[in-house]
Each structure stands twice: as C-alpha cells, then as structure tokens.
N, C-alpha and C positions, 0 to 999 in steps of 0.2 A: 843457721839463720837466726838471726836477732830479731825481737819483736819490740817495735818501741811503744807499744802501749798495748801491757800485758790483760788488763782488764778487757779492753775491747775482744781480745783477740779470744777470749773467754766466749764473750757473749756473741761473736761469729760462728766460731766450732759448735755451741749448741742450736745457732741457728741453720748452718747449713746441714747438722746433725737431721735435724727436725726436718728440712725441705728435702731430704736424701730419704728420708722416712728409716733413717738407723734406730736402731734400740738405744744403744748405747754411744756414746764419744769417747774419746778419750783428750786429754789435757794434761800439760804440766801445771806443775801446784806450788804456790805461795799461802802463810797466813792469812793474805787479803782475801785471795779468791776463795778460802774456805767459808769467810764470814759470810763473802757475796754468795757463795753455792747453799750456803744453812738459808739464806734470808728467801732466796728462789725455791728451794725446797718446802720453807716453812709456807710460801705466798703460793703452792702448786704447781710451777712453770715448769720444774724435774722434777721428776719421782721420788731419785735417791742419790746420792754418789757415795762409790766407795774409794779410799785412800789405799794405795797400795806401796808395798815398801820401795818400791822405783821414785817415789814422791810426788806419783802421778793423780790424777784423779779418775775415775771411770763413772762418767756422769750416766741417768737415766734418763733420758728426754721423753717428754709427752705431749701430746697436739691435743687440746681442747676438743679442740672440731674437724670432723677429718677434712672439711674445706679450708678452716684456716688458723694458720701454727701461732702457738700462746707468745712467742716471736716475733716480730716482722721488724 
C-alpha cells in the first residue's frame, strides 16, 4: 500500500498509538520524519524513538493527561 502524504500518516500512527494506549508505534522512516520526530521529542509529545536497521522507527508515545492525549 502507498501512502500519499507520508508526514500525516506519521502523525496518525502516533495518534491512534496514543488512543489504543500502546507503548510504542512503530513507522517507516524518512530524513523528514526524523527532523519532525527530534522536534516532537524535543517539544514532549514522544518520549523517544529509536531507529532501527529495517529503516524503521520505533516511536515512544505519551499522553499528558490520562483524560486527554498530547494528540488530537
């Protein structure tokens, strides 16, 4: 399956990550999406991701509030 707008589909997977109450996500990875994953990391919306040799990323998701997700 092709995704035609790879940034959105970023900030889906960590949203439905988040409303599914997962630890983790998982994502395929682009240059772009690492600058956007440093920038949500650096501003607290994830915790952490790590990069893995698949070229995947493995995001850390966190909800602010256990009412409601840093997300929406």
């Amino acid at each position: 399956m092709t995704v035609s707008d790879p940034i959105a589909d970023l900030i889906v997977r960590i949203k439905n990550g988040i409303a599914a109450e997962h630890k983790y996500v998982d994502c395929p990875l682009s240059k772009q999406k690492v600058a956007i994953l440093s920038v949500l990391k650096e501003l607290g919306f994830i915790n952490d991701f790590i990069i893995n040799e698949e070229l995947t990323a493995k995001l850390f998701v966190v909800s602010h509030d256990a009412r409601s997700p840093c997300l929406s």
